[in-house]
N, C-alpha and C positions, 0 to 999 in steps of 0.2 A: 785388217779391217774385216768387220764380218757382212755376209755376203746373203743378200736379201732370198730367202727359199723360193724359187718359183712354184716348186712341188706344191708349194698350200695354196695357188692359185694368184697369188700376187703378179706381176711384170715390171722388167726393169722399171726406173724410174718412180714405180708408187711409193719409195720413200720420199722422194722430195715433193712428188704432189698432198702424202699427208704433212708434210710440215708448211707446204705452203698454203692448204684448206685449214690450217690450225693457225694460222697465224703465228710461225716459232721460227726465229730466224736460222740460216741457212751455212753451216760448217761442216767440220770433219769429227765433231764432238756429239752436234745434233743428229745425223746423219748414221754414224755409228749407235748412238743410242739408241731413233726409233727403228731402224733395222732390225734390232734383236727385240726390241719390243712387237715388230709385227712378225717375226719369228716366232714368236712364245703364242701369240693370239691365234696364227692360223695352225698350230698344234694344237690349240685349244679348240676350234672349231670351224671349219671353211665355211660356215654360214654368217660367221663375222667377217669373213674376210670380203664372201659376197656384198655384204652391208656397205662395210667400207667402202668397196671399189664404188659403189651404187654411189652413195655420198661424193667421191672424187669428180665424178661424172657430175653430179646436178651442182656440185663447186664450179666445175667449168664451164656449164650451163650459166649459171648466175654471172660471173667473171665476163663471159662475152655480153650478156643483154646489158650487162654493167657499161662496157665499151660500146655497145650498139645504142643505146639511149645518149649516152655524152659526145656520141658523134653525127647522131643524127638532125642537126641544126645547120646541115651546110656549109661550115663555118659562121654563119649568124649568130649573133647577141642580142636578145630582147633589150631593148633601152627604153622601150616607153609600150604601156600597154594603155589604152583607154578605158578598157569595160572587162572588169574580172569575175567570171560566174563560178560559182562552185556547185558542184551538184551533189548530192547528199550523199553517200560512201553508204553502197549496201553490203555489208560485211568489209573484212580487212583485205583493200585494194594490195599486190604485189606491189613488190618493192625488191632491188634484188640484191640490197643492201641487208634488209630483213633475212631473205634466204639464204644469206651467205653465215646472217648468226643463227640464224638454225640448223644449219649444217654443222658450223665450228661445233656448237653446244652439244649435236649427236655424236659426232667426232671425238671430242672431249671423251665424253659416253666409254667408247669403246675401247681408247687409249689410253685411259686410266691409270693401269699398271707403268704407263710409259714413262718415268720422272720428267718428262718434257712437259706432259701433260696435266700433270698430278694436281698443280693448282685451277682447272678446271678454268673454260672461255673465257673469264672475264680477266686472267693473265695474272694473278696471284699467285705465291708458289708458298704453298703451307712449311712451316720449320718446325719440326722434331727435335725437342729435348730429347737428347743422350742420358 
């Protein structure tokens, strides 16, 4: 099995945190692929690999406030509200639902070369006629 380069600035484990910020499920098939895929990138340039890592980080950023919003109720369930106000949305309020597809999508970005990746966020995988 090939064996993730630290030399280009990667650390253990950032292959399964890119497969798990890319939304690709998790084997010994996945795993060996994007390995050599970030292999090839951080020979190609350690300021993708910086990118990356940056993106890993604001993935796990987003992933906690994801769990810190859906647990911040106490355990309470709204069942009945009387008086609903909305207040007018000055630019595009966070969401951290949104920031996690903006990551995948930059993610995508940079793993392109990766056949894991190749069909791009929204989980498509393009077929080549031979």
């Amino acid at each position: 099995m090939t064996v993730l380069n630290t030399a280009y600035g990667w650390e253990e484990g950032d292959d399964i945190k890119v497969l798990e910020a890319g939304g690709i499920t998790i084997g010994a098939y996945q795993v060996e692929t994007v390995r050599i895929s970030m292999n090839e990138l951080g020979g190609l340039s350690g300021d993708i690999v910086s990118k990356v890592k940056v993106l890993l980080g604001e993935y796990q950023d987003a992933q906690d406030r994801m769990v810190e919003l859906n647990t911040s109720a106490d355990g309470k369930v709204l069942i009945k509200a009387d008086v609903l106000e909305w207040s007018e949305a000055k630019g595009v309020q966070y969401s951290p639902e949104r920031e996690v597809m903006r990551i995948r999508g930059l993610l995508y970005q940079y793993m392109a070369s990766c056949p894991l990746f190749s069909g791009g966020a929204d989980g498509l995988t393009m077929l080549y006629r031979s």
